[in-house]
C-alpha positions in Angstrom: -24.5 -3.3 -15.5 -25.9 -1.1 -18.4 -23.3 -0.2 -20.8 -23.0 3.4 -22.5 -21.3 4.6 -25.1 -18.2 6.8 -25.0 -16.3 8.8 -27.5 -17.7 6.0 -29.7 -16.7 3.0 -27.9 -18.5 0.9 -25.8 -18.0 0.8 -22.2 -16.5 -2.5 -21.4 -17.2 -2.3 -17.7 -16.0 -4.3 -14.9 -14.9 -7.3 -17.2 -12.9 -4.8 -19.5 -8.8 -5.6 -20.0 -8.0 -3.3 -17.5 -9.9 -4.9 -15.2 -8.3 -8.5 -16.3 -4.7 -6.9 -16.3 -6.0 -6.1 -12.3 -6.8 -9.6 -11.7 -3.8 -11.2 -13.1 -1.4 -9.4 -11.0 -3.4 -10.1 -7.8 -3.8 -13.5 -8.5 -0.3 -14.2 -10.0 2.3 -13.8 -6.9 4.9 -13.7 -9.6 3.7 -10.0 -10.9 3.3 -9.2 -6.7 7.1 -10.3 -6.0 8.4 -6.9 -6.6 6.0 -5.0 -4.7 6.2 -7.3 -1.8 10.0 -7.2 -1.5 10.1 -3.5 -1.2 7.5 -3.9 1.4 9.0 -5.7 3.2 12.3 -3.9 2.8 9.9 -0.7 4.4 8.5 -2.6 7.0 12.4 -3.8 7.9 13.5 0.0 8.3 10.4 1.4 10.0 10.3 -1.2 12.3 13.3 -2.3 14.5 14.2 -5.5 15.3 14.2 -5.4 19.0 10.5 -4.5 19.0 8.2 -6.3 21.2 4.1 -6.4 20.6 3.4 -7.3 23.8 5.5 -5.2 25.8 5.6 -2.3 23.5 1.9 -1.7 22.6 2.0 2.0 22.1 4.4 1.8 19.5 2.7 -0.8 18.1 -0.4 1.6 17.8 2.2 4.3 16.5 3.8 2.1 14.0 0.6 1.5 12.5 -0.8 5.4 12.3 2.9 6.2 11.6 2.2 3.8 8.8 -0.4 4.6 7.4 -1.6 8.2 7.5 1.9 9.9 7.4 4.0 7.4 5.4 1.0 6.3 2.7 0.7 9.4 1.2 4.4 9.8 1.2 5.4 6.4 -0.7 2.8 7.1 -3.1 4.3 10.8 -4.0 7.7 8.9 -4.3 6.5 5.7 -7.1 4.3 8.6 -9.0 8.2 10.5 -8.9 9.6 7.3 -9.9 7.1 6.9 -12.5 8.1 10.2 -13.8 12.0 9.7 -13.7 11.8 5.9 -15.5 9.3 7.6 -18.4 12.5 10.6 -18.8 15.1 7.9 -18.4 13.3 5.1 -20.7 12.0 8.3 -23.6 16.0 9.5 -23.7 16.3 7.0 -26.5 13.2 8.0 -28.7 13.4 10.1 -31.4 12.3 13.9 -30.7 8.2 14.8 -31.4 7.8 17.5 -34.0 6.0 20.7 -33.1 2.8 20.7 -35.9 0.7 23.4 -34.2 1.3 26.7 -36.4 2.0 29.7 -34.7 
């Protein structure tokens, strides 16, 4: 991979920390645990119990579209929500950022 300069650092490329902090959590189950027990916790209320993949193969197909194109897009809306209520909830505590642009 050739490596460029930006904004006067160099480009560190797929080996960068970034990358390494990527690879830790996929290959460390610990860092997963979290994200796999709300999974699973998703998968528990969008599918019921009595439901039968060999008797019930249409909703097996709609399970998965259900899944996947409808609920994706909405899970990800709700962490970046998330995101933004934990930042608000975990910055209450610092102390307030002066305005320095003159008016």
């Amino acid at each position: 991979m050739n490596r460029e300069r930006r904004g006067g650092r160099r480009d560190r490329g797929p080996s960068g920390p970034g990358d390494r902090r990527v690879r830790a959590a996929i290959t460390d189950p610990g860092r997963l645990w979290h994200y796999a027990e709300a999974a699973r916790s998703l998968a528990a209320t969008e599918i019921p119990g009595t439901f039968d993949p060999d008797i019930d193969t249409d909703e097996a197909v709609r399970f998965r579209v259900l899944g996947t194109v409808l609920y994706d897009p909405v899970l990800l809306a709700l962490r970046k929500l998330a995101h933004v209520d934990r930042i608000r909830e975990v910055a209450r505590d610092w102390p307030p950022v002066e305005n320095t642009t003159a008016n």
